[in-house]
N, C-alpha and C positions, 0 to 999 in steps of 0.2 A: 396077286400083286400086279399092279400096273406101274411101269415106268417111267414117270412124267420129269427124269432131269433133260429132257430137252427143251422143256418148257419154262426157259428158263428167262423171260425177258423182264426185265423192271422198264417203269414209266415214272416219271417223279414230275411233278405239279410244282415247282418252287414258288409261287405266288399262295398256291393255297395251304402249302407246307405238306403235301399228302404223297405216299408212295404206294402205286399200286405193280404186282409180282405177279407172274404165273405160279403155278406151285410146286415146279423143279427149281425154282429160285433159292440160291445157296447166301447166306451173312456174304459172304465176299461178291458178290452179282449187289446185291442188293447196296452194300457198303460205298460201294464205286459209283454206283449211279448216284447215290445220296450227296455225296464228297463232293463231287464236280457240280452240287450247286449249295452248297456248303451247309447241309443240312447230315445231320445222323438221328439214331435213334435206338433206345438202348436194347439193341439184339445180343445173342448170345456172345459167346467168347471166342470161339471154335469158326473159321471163316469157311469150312466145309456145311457145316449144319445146315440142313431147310430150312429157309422161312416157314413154312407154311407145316411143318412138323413141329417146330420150337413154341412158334407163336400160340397155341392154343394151350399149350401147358403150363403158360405162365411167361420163362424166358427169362432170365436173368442174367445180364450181358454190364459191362466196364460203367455202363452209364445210369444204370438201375438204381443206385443209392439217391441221385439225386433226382432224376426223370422216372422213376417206377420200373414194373417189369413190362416186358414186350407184349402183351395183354392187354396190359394199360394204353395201349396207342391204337388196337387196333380199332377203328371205324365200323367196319364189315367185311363179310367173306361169301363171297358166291361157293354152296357145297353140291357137291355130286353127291347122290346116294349110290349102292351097290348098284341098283337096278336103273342107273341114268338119271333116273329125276333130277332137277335142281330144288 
């Protein structure tokens, strides 16, 4: 196991409406950054939880009824395999 919660910085694009995470990024990192330019998106419920854990399973967060699951929004993901590759 590798421990990537210090890898925790969000970037948010408010013109293009897109949020990009490291993937130690917790709902509450992620949440904060989004807020202060008045955008959300419907993450999980738990402000502990990964992004980058949540999101690929689906995700079902306050805002999901109306905007889908956190799945639903994502764009792309740069992945590491075991052996480094991207």
């Amino acid at each position: 196991m590798i421990d990537l919660s210090l890898m925790k910085d969000v970037s948010i694009d408010p013109e293009q409406r897109r949020g990009y995470v490291e993937p130690g990024c917790t709902l509450a990192n992620f949440d904060a950054a989004a807020q202060a330019h008045g955008l959300a998106t419907p993450l999980g419920l738990n402000s502990i939880t990964g992004v980058a854990g949540l999101t690929p399973g689906g995700g079902f967060g306050w805002l999901s009824r109306k905007y889908g699951m956190t799945v639903d929004s994502l764009l792309g993901a740069d992945v590491i395999v075991a052996d480094g590759r991207q």
